[in-house]
Backbone bond lengths (Angstrom), bond angles and torsions (degrees), N, CA, C in turn:
res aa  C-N    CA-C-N  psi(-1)  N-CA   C-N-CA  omega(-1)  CA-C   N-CA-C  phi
1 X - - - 1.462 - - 1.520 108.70 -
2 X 1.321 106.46 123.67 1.698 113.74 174.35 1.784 113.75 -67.34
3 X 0.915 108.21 120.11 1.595 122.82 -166.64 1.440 117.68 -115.44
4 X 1.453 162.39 136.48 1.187 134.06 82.75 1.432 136.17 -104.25
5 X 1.673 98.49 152.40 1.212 94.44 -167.06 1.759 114.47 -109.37
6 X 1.222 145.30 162.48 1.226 152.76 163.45 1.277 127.18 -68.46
7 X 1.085 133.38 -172.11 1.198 130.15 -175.20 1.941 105.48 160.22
8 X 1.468 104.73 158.18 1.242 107.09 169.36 1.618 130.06 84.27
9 X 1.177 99.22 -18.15 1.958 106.27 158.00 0.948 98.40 -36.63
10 X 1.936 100.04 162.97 1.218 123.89 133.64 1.413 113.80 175.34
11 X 1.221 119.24 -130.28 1.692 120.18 -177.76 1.697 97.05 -134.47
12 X 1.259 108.99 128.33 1.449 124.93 179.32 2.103 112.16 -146.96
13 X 1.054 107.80 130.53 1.438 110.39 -173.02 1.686 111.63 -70.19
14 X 0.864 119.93 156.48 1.533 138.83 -168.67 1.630 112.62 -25.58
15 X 0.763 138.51 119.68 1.526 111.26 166.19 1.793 109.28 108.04
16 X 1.118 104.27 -16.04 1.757 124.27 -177.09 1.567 99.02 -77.27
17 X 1.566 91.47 179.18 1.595 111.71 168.34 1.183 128.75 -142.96
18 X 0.666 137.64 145.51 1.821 152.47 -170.68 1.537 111.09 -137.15
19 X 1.780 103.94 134.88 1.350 104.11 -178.81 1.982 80.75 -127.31
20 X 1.599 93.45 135.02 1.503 124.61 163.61 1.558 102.16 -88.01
21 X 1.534 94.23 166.48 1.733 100.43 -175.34 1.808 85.37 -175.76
22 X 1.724 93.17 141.75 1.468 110.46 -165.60 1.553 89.18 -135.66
23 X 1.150 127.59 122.03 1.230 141.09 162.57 2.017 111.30 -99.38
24 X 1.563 93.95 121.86 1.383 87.81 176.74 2.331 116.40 -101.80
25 X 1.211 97.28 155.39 1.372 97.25 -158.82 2.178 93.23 -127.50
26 X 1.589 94.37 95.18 1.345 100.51 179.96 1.389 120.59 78.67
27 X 1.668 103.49 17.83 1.180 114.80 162.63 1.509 112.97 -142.30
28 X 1.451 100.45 126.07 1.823 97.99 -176.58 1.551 106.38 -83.07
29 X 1.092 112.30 115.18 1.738 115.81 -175.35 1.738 97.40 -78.54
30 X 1.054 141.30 10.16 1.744 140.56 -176.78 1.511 88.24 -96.81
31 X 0.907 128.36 9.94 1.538 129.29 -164.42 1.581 97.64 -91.47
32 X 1.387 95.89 -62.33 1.568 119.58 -138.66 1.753 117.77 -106.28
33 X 0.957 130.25 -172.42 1.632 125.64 159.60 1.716 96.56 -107.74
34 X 1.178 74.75 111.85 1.962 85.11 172.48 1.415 105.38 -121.41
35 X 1.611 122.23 171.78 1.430 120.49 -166.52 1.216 109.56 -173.90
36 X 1.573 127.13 -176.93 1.303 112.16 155.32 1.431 103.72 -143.00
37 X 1.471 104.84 177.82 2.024 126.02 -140.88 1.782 77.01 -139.46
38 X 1.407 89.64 153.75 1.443 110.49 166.85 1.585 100.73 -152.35
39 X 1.556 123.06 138.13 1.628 163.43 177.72 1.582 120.64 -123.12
40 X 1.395 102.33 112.00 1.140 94.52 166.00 2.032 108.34 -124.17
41 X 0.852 114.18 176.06 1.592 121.70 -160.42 1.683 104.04 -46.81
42 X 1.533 108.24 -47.50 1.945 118.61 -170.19 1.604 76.46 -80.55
43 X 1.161 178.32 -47.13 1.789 158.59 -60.02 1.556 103.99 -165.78
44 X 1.513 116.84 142.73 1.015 122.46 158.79 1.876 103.61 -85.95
45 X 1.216 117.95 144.31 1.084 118.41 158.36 1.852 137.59 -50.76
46 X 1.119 109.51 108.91 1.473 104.96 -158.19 1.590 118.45 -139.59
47 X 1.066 133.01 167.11 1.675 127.02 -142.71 1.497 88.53 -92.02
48 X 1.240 104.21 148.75 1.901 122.86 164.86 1.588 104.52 -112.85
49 X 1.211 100.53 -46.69 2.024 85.05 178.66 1.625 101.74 176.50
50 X 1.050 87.60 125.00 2.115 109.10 -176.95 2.135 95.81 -96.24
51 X 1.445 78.28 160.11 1.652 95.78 153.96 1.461 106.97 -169.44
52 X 1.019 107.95 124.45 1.339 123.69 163.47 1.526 136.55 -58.21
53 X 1.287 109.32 172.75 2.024 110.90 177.87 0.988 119.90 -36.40
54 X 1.252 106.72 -39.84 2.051 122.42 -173.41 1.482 105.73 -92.77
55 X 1.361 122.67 -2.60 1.403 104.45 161.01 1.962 88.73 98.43
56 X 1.222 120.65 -17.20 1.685 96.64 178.17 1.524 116.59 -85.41
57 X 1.413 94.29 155.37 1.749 101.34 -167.09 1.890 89.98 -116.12
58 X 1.721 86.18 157.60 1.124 112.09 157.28 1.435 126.59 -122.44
59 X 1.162 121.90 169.13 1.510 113.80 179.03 1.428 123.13 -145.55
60 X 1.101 148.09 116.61 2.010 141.10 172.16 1.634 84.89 -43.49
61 X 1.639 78.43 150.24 1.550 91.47 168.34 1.320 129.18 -97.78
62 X 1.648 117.34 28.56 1.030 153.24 168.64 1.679 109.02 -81.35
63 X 1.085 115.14 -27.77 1.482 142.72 -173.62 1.578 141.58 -93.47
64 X 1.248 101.78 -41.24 1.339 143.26 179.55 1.343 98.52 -32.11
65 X 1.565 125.03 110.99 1.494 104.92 159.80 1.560 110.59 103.26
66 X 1.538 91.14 -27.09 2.043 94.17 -168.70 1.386 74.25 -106.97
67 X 1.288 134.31 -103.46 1.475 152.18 -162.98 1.088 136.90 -21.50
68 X 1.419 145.13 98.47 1.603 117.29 172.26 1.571 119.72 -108.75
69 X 1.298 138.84 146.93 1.016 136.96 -177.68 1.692 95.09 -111.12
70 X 1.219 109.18 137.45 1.595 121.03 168.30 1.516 99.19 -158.71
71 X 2.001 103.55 158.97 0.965 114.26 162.10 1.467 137.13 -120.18
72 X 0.794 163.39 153.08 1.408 150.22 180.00 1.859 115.47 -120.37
73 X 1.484 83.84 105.56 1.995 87.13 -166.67 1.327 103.47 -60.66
74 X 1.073 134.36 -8.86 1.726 110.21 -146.99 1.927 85.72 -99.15
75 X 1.297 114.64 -25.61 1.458 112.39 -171.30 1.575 85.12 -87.82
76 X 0.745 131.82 -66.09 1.757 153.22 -179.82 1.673 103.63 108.30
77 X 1.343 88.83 81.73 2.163 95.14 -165.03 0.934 90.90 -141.18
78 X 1.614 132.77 138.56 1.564 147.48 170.91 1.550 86.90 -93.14
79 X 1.462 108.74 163.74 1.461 117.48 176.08 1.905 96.86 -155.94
80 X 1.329 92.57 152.90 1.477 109.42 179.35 1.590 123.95 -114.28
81 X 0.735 145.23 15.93 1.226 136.05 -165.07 1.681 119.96 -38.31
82 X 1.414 111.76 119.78 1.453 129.67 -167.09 2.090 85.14 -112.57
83 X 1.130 82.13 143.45 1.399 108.59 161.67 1.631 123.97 -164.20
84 X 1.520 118.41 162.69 1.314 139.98 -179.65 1.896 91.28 69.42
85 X 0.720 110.39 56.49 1.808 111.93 -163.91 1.458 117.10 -79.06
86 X 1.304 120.55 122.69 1.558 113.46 -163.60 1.740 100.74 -126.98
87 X 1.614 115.69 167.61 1.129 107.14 -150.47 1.299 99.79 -80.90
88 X 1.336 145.72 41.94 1.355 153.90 162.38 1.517 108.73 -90.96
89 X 1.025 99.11 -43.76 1.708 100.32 -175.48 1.637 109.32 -89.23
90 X 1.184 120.13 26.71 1.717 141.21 162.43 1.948 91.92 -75.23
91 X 1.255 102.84 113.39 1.493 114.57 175.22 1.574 107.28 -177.72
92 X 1.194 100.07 144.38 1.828 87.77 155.68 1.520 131.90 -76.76
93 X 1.478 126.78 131.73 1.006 126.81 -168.76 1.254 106.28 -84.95
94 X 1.089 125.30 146.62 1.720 139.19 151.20 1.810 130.98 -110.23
95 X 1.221 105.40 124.08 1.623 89.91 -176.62 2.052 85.94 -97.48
96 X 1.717 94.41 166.88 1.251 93.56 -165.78 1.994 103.72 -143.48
97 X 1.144 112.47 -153.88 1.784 94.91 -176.52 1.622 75.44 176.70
98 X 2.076 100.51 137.70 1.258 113.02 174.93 1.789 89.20 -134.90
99 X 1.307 78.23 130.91 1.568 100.47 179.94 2.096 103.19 -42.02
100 X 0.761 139.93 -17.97 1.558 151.26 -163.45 1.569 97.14 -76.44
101 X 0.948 109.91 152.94 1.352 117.34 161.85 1.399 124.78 -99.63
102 X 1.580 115.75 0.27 1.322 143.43 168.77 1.617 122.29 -121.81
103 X 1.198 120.26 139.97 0.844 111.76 158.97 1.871 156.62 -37.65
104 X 1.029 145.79 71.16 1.734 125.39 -146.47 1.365 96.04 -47.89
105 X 1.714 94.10 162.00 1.848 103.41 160.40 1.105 116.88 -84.21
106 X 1.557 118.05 13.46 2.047 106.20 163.48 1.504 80.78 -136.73
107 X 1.630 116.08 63.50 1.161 111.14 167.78 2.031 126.88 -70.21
108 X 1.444 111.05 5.11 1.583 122.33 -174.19 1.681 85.83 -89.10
109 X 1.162 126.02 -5.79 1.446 115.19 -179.68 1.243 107.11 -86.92
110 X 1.685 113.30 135.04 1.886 102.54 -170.85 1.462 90.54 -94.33
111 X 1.472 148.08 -7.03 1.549 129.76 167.81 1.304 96.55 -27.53
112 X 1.571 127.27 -95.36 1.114 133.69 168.55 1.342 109.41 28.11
113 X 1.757 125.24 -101.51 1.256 142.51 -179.02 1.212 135.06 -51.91
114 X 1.429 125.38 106.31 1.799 127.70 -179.55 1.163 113.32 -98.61
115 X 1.246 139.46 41.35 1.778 130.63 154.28 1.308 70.06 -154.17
116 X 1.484 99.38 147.87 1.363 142.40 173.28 1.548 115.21 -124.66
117 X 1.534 127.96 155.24 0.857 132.60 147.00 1.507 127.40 -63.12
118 X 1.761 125.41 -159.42 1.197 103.15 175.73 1.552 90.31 -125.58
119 X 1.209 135.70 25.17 1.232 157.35 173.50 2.004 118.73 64.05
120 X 1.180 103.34 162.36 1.807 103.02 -171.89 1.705 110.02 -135.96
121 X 1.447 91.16 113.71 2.026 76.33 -176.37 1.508 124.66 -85.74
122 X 1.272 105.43 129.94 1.646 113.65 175.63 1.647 94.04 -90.06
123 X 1.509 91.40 140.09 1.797 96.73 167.57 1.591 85.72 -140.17
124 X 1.546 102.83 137.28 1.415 112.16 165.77 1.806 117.51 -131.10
125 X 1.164 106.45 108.17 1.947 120.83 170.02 1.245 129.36 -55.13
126 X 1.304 114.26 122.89 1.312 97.87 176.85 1.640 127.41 -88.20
């Protein structure tokens, strides 16, 4: 069964950081453009930052500057690291996987992506 799972939420006050981490299970994410999406209840679900086979990232410009997305093949684990974190970016995270070996150019669209995580909520206070 193709799997990933999340990890690494939680609740941190304004200005903090949090690093996410997506472990995939029977799926090699070095493959693919994988990423992660954040939803909150008023929100459509929508991309925070992909990287692809070759290692290039993208980012919302919601993100820019705070965020990094990397992966590390040898574990085969995407990781997120959020920082300077304000209560906007309070959502549940999702890491996600598009069959492509590239990224799309409306890659914040989750059509795109068929395995999902089972998602991790960040809440941040001001």
């Amino acid at each position: 069964e193709v799997r990933l799972v999340e990890s690494g939420g939680g609740s941190v006050q304004s200005g903090g950081s949090l690093r996410l981490s997506c472990t995939g299970s029977a799926y090699t994410l070095s493959y693919y453009c994988v990423g992660w999406f954040r939803q909150t209840p008023d929100k459509e679900r929508t991309g925070v930052a992909v990287i692809d086979s070759n290692h290039r990232t993208t980012y919302a410009d919601s993100v820019k500057g705070r965020f990094t997305i990397s992966r590390d093949d040898a574990s085969n684990t995407l990781y997120l690291e959020m920082g300077s974190l304000t209560p906007e970016d309070s959502a549940i995270y999702y890491c996600a996987a598009d069959p492509s070996n590239y990224c799309s150019t409306s890659w914040w669209k989750d059509i795109h992506y068929n395995v999902w995580g089972q998602g991790t909520q960040v809440t941040v206070s001001s």
